[in-house]
C-alpha positions in Angstrom: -132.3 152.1 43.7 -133.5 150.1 40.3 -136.5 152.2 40.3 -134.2 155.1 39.6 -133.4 153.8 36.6 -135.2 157.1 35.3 -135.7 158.5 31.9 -135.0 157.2 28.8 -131.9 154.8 30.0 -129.7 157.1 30.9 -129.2 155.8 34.1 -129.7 152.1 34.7 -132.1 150.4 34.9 -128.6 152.6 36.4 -125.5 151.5 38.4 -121.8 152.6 38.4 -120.4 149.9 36.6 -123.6 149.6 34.0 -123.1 149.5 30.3 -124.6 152.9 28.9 -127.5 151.8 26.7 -126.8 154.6 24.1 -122.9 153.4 23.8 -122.1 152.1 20.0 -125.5 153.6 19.3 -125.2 153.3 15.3 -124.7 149.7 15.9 -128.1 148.9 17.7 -129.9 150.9 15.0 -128.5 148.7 12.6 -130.2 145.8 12.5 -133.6 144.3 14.1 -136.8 146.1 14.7 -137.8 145.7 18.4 -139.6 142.1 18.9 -142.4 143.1 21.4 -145.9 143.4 21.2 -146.7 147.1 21.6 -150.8 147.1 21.9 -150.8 149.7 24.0 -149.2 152.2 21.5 -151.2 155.5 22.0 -150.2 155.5 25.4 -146.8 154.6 24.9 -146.3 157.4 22.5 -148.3 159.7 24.6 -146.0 159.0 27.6 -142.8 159.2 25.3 -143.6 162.7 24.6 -144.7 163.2 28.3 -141.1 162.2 29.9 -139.3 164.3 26.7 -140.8 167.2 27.7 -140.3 166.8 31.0 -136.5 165.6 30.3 -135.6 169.2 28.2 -137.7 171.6 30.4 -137.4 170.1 33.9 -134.8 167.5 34.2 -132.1 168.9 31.7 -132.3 172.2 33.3 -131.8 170.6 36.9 -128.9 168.1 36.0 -127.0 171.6 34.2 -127.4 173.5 37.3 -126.5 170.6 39.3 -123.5 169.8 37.4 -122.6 173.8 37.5 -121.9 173.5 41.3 -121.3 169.7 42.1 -117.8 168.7 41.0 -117.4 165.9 39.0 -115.9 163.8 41.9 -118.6 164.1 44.1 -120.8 163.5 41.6 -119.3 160.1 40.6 -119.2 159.5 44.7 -123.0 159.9 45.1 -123.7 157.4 42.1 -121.5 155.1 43.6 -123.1 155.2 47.3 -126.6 155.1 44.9 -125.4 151.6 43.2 -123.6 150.2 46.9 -127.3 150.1 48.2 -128.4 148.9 44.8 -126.9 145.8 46.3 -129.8 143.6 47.9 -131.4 143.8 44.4 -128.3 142.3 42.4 -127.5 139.8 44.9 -131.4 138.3 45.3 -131.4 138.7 41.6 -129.1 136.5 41.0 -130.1 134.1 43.9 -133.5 133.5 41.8 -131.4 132.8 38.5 -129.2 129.9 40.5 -125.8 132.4 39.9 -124.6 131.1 43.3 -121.0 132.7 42.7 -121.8 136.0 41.3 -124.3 136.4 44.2 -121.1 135.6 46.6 -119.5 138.7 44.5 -121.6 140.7 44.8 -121.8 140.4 48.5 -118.3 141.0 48.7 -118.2 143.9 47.0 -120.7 145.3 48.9 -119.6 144.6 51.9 -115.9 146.3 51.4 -117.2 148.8 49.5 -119.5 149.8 52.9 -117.0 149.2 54.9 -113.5 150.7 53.0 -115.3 152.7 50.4 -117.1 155.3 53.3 -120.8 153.4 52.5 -119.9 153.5 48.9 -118.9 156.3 48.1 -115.6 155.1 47.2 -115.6 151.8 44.9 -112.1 149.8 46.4 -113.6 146.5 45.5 -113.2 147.2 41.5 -109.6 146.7 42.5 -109.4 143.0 42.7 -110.3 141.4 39.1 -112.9 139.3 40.3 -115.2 142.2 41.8 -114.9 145.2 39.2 -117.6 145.8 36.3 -120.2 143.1 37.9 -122.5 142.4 35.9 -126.2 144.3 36.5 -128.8 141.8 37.5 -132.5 142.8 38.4 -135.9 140.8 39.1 -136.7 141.3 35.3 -133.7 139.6 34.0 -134.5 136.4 36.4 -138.0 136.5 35.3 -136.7 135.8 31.7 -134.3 133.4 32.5 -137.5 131.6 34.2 -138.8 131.6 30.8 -141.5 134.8 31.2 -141.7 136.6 27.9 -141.6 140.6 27.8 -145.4 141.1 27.7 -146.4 144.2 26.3 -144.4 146.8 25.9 -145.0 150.0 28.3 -143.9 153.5 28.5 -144.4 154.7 31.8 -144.4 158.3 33.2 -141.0 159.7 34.6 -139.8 156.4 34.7 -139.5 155.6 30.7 -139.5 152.0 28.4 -140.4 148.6 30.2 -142.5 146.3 29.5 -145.1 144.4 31.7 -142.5 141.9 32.8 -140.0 144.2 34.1 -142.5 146.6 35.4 -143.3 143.5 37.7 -139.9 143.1 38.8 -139.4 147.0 38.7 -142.2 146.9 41.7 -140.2 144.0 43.2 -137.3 146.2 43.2 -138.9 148.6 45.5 -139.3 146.2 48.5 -135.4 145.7 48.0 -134.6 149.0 48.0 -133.3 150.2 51.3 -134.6 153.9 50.9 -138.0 152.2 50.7 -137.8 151.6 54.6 -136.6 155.5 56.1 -139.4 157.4 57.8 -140.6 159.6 56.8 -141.4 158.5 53.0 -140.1 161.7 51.8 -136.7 160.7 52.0 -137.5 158.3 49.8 -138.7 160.9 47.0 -135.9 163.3 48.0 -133.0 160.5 47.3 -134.9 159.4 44.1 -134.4 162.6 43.1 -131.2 163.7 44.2 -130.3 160.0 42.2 -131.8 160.5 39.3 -130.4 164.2 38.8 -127.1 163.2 39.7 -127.0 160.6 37.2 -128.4 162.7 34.4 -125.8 165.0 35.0 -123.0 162.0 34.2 -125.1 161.6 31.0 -126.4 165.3 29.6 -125.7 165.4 25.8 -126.3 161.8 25.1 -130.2 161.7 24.7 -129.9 164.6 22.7 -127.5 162.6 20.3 -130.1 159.7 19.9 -132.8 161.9 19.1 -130.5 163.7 16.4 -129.4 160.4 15.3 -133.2 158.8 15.2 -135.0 158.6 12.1 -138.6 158.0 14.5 -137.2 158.3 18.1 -140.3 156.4 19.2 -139.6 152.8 17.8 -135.9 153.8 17.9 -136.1 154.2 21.7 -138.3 150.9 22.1 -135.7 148.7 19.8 -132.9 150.0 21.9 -135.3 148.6 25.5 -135.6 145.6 24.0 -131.8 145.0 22.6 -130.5 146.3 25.4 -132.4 144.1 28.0 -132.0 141.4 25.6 -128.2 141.4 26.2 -128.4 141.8 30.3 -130.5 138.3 29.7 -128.0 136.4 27.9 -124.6 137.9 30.2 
């Protein structure tokens, strides 16, 4: 579910095998200052401290409680049947950016992780070589290699960084996401959640750390966006 992606990265644009956009942290601060147009910065700031508050006084407090009574090994199991139906998204994804073979992958892994993995709770594809740590691919990151540009930058509610580009492809996402199609729509919001707590509970201590570590958290968290999506474009 890309649109599960949540707050402030800490789930992926979110999958199992994703790269955590805070890891080596020091290192992205290092260098560049984020190339994106931000015209839109009063809202963007406004929403930043929006989805902060509602990270330390609702989210945080859910994923600790959640944490409290799920064991670790279920947790990991419910992000990994999250990223299985992920899936349709990765493998169109990279259909539109001509990635022929890592589509093929990606297929494969979903299909024995469905089938051997207990509809993904179990990973048995990151066995062979070939199918472990796949890259993450979205609708965003074939927009770019098509040549669109980031656009402006945009902070949305509950959902965190984008920019107008991946916002398009984030609203593609939702017509690939499998949960889109159960009745009643509900279920929808209820996995959503259940997704998004569960992964914030994998990650509780590490968007503390960044804003510790972050001279202006504001253009510190839209440097890391860009960086970050900047490197899914060139795997």
């Amino acid at each position: 579910m890309a649109v599960a992606i949540g707050f402030f990265l800490l789930a992926s644009i979110g999958t199992a095998a994703a790269q955590d956009p805070f890891e080596d942290l020091n290192k992205q601060f290092e260098t560049r200052q984020a190339r994106i147009a931000d015209p839109l910065e009063p809202w963007n700031r406004l929403m930043f401290e929006v989805n902060d508050k509602l990270y330390f006084y609702v989210l945080k407090p859910l994923a600790r409680g959640y944490k409290a009574v799920v064991p670790e090994p279920a947790r990991l199991g419910v992000r990994n049947f999250f990223t299985n139906l992920e899936a349709p998204l990765r493998f169109t994804a990279c259909l539109l950016q001509g990635k022929g073979h890592q589509a093929g992958l990606e297929l494969s892994s979903f299909v024995i992780n469905s089938t051997f993995g207990l509809l993904g709770l179990f990973t048995p594809a990151d066995r062979e070589s070939t199918l472990a740590n796949l890259p993450e691919e979205d609708l965003g990151q074939s927009f770019a290699v098509w040549g669109v540009g980031h656009g402006p930058y945009l902070v949305w509610p509950l959902l965190g960084p984008s920019s107008l580009r991946d916002s398009v492809g984030l609203a593609g996402g939702y017509f690939l996401d499998p949960f889109t199609y159960v009745d009643p729509w509900e279920a929808y919001l209820i996995a959503l959640g259940i997704n998004t707590v569960n992964r914030t509970s994998l990650h509780l201590g590490e968007y503390e750390a960044f804003k510790k570590d972050a001279v202006t958290p504001y253009e510190a968290m839209r440097d890391i966006y860009v960086q970050y999506r900047q490197r899914q474009v060139a795997r």
